[in-house]
N, C-alpha and C positions, 0 to 999 in steps of 0.2 A: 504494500500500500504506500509504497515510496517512491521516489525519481527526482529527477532534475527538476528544480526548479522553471515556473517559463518566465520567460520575460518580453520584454516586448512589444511586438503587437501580432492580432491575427483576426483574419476575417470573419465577418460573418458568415456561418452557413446558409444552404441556400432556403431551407426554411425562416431561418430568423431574418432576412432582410425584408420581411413584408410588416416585421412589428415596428420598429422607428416609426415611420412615416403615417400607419393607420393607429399610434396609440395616444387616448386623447382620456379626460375624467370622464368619460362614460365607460368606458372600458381599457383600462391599464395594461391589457395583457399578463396577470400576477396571479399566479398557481399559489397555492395555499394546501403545506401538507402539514402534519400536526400528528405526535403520539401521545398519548394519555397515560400516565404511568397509575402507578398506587401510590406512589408517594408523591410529597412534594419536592418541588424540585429546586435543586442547590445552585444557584446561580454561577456559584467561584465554578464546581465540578462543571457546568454548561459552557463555561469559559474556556478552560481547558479543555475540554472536548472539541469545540471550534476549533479550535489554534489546530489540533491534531487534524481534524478532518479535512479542514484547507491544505490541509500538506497534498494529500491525494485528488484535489479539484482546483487546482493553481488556476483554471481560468474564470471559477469564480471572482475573482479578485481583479476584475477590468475593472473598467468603465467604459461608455458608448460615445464615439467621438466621430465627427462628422468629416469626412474626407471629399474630396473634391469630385469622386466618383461614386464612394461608398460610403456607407456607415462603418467601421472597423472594432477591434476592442483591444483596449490598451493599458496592457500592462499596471497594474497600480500597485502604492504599497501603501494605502488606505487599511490601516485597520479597522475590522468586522468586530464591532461590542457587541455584548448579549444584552438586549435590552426586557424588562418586565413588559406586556403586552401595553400598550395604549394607542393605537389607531384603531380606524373600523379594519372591516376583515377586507384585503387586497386592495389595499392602501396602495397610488401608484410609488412606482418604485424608476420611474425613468423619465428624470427632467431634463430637458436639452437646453436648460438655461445653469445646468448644476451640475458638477463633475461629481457623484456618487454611486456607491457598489450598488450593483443592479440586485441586490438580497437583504435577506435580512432574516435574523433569529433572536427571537423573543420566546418570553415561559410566562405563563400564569397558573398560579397555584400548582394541580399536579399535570398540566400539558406543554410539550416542545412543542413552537411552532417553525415554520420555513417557511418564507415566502419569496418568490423570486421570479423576474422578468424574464418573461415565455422566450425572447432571443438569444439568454444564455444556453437556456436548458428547456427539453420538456418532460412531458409527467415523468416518463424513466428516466431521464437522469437527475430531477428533483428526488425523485422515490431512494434513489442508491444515494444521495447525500445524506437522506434525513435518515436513514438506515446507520449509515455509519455514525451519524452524529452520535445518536441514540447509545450505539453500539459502542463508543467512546467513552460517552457519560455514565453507564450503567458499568463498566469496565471500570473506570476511576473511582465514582461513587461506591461501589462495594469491591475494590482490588484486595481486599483480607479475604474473600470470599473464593480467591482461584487462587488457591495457596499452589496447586500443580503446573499454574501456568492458565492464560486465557484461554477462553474457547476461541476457535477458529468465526473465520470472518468470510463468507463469500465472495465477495467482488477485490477482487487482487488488482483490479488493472492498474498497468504502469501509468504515470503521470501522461503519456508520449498517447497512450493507448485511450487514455478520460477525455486528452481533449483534442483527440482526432474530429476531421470533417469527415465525415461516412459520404456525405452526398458526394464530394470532392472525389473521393477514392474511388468509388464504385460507377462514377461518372462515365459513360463512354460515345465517343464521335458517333462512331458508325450504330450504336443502337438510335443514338438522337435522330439519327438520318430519316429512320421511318417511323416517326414516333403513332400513335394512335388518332386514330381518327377522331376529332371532338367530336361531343357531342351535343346537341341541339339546347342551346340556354331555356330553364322554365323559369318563371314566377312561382316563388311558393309563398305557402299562406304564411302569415305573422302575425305575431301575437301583439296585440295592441291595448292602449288603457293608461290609467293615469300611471303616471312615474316617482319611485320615491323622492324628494328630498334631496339636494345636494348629492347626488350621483351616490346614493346610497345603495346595498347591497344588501337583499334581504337574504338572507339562508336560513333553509327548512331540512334539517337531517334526518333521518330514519335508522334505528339500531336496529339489528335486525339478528337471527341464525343464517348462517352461511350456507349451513347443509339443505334448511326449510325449502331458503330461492334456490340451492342448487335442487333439491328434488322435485321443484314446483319446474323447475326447466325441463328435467331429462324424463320425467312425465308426460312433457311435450313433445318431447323430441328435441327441445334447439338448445341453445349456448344459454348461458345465464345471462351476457348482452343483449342477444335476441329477444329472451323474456323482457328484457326492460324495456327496450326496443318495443316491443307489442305495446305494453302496458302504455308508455308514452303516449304514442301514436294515436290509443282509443281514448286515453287522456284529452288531449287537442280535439280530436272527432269530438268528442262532447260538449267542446266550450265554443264548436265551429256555430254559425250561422247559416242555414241553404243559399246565401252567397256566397259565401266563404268558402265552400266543398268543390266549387269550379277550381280551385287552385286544389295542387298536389302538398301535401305533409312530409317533409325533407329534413332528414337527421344526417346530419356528419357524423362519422365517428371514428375517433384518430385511432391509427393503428399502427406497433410500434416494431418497423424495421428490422429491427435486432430480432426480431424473430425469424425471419427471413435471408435475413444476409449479416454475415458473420460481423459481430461490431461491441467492440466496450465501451464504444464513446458515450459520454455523460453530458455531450451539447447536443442539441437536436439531430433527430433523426426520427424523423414519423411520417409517414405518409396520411392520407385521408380517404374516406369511402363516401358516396352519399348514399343511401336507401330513402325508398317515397313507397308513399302508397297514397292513392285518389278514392278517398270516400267517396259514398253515394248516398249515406244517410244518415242519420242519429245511433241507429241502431246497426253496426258494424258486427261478421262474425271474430270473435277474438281469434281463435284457429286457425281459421282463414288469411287473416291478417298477421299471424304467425309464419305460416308456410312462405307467405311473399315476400316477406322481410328475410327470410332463413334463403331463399332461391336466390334473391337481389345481394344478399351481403355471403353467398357463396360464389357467387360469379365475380362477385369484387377481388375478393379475397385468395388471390392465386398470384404467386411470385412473377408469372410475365405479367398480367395487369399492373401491380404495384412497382417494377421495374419501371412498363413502359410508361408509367404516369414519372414517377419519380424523372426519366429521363428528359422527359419530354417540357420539365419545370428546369431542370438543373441548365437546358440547354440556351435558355435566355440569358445565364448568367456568365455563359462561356461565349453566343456569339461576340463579335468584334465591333460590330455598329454600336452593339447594345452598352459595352463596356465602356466605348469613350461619351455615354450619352453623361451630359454632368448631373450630378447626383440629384438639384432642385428636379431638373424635369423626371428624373427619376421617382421623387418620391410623390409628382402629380400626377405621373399615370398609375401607379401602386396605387393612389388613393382611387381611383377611380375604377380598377380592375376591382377592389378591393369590395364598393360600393357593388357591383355589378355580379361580383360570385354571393354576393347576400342579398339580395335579390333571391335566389335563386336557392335557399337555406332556410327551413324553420329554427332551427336547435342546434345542437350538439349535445350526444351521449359520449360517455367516454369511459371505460371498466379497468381498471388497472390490474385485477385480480389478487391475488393471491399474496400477500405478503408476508415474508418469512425472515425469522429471524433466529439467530443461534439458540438449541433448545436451553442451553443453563439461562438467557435472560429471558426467557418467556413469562417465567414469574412474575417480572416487576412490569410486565405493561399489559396494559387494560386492551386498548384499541389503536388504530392510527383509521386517518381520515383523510380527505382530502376532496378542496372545492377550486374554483377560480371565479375572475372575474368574468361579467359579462354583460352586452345589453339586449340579450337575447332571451332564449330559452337553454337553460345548461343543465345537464342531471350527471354524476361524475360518481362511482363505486368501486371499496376496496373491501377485502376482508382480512380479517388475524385471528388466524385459530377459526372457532364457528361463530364472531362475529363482525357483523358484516355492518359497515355503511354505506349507505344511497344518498347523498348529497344534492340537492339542487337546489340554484343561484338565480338569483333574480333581479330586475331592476325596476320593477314592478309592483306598485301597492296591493295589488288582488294576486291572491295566493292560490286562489280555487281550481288552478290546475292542477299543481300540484300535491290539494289535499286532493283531487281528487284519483290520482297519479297512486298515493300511497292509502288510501281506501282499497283501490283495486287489489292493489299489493296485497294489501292484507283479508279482501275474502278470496285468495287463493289458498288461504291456511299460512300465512306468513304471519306470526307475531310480530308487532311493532311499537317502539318506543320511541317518539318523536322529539326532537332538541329543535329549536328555534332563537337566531337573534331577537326574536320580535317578542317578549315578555307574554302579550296578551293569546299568544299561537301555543305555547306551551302544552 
């Protein structure tokens, strides 16, 4: 979990150059992951846990500086304090009027949190930071406890290996050549209604049994994505209007490379899916609406598809016209590409699954979580051990999707225990 220090500067990958330019206080771009321990937490021991864990993610430690063509990230030796929690939840983290670390790690009572700008990192390599942190602190905090020695640690990669560009490496001329044929732009529906408050963020979490939603899925036949994926969908269909149903219900949902194609890096590396389905009534079959989602996000989901998308994005940032284009006009047509694929977007789901940790510290933590921002529709799920959160984010005073989202959930036989920022939702 060591290497050479970096220094320097290095670019952005080709996922992170679409966040500069499109992130504004309605949505920041800032992932938000958190472990909950049994105990409270020792601020010095959080301390010394950071310092250790920065060792192995040195390109945490930029900041986002504007180059004449690019956005770039550059080297800093800005030190990262642990601070006690006091902003709302994905507070922006990237001001181009301010030279600061694009993160940040705060505790309250007994939870770590992380939060950190989507063009450093995405959910996986946020998840491998706050893993190790975790795995840092709970190591220092009780080190009487491994009189034999530490338990081992999963993610070894070398510093060279964390903050590789995957899209860089895997990039190729001759696949770009023929890249895939687009496909036809839709309108999809959105979600509309009054707005909180100074670009507030409401979140509605669900604790849940891991094994309940995994057996309420493989009952079905699909993924436990897919299950949520249905539920969503008949969520919206419910809150539609019979105008409203002429447009298509369009879920993103990120999916993470490294499963695909061999990679440790811990800066972006994700590609994307869309899945739709076109109601025709109030009254939807769930099953039905199961199978399309399960046919549409198996067709996505195959290594030459996600190549040839990947390639086909990576190759704007290698032509030679596009490179000497100067970075203003650059970040006016991002904005407006930007506007144009949401258009074309209800939501985003996003499942990260399974999160595991060395079995001697399983003792000391309850759960981890994890949301972002957004001005959309977002629903975001992890598990530890058999429990399991469902997170969704909102920018929206009416919640009533959502409960209605985790009602569903729960007469499939899901027990549910609901957390809300919003005191009166409890």
């Amino acid at each position: 979990m060591s290497g050479r220090k970096a220094t320097g500067w290095s670019r952005l990958d080709n996922a992170a150059k679409i966040f500069p330019p499109t992130s504004d206080r309605s949505d920041p771009k800032v992932f938000r992951f958190s472990c909950e321990l049994y105990e409270q937490v020792d601020p010095e021991a959080l301390q010394s846990a950071l310092d250790l864990t920065l060792e192995s993610f040195p390109h945490l430690r930029s900041v986002l500086r504007r180059g004449l063509f690019w956005y770039y990230l550059d080297h800093s030796s800005l030190q990262a304090r642990v601070e006690e929690e006091h902003l709302p939840p994905c507070a922006p983290l990237y001001d181009p009027t301010r030279r600061g670390l694009l993160f940040r790690v705060f505790y309250y009572r007994r939870r770590i949190g992380f939060e950190v700008y989507h063009a450093l990192t995405d959910g996986t390599g946020a998840l491998q930071f706050l893993r190790m942190l975790v795995y840092h602190y709970l190591t220092i905090r009780h080190r009487d406890e491994f009189p034999d020695g530490l338990p081992p640690f999963d993610y070894d990669a070398s510093t060279g290996q964390a903050s590789d560009d995957s899209f860089r490496r895997y990039y190729s001329d001759h696949a770009a050549s023929s890249p895939p044929a687009p496909q036809k732009p839709v309108r999809a529906h959105h979600l509309t209604g009054a707005r909180l408050p100074e670009y507030r963020l409401r979140v509605l979490e669900a604790e849940c049994s891991a094994k309940e939603v995994v057996g309420c899925a493989r009952a079905r036949g699909v993924t436990v994505t897919g299950l949520l994926a249905g539920l969503l969908f008949c969520a919206v269909n419910e809150e539609m209007t019979v105008r409203e149903r002429r447009r298509p219900v369009v879920l993103t949902i990120p999916v993470n490379l490294r499963k695909y194609f061999s990679s440790e890096s811990a800066r972006n590396f994700f590609g994307i899916v869309n899945i739709s389905y076109r109601f025709q009534g109030p009254d939807a079959d769930f099953d039905e609406v199961l199978q399309s989602l399960t046919a549409g996000m198996a067709a996505e989901l195959t290594p030459e598809r996600l190549a040839g998308r990947m390639q086909q994005l990576s190759a704007l940032e290698h032509n030679m016209l596009t490179r000497l284009v100067p970075l203003a006009f650059k970040d006016f047509s991002l904005r407006i590409a930007d506007r144009v694929s949401k258009r074309g977007v209800t939501g985003a789901l996003s499942n990260l699954g399974r999160i595991e940790m060395p079995d001697e510290l399983c003792r000391y933590i309850r759960l981890f979580d994890v949301f972002n921002s957004t001005n959309r529709l977002q629903v975001c799920a992890c598990s530890f051990g058999d429990r399991m959160m469902v997170s969704c984010t909102s920018p929206l005073v009416s919640a009533d999707l959502y409960k209605r989202f985790f009602r569903s959930l729960g007469e499939l036989g899901v027990g549910l225990t609901i957390h809300s920022n919003q005191p009166e939702e409890e």
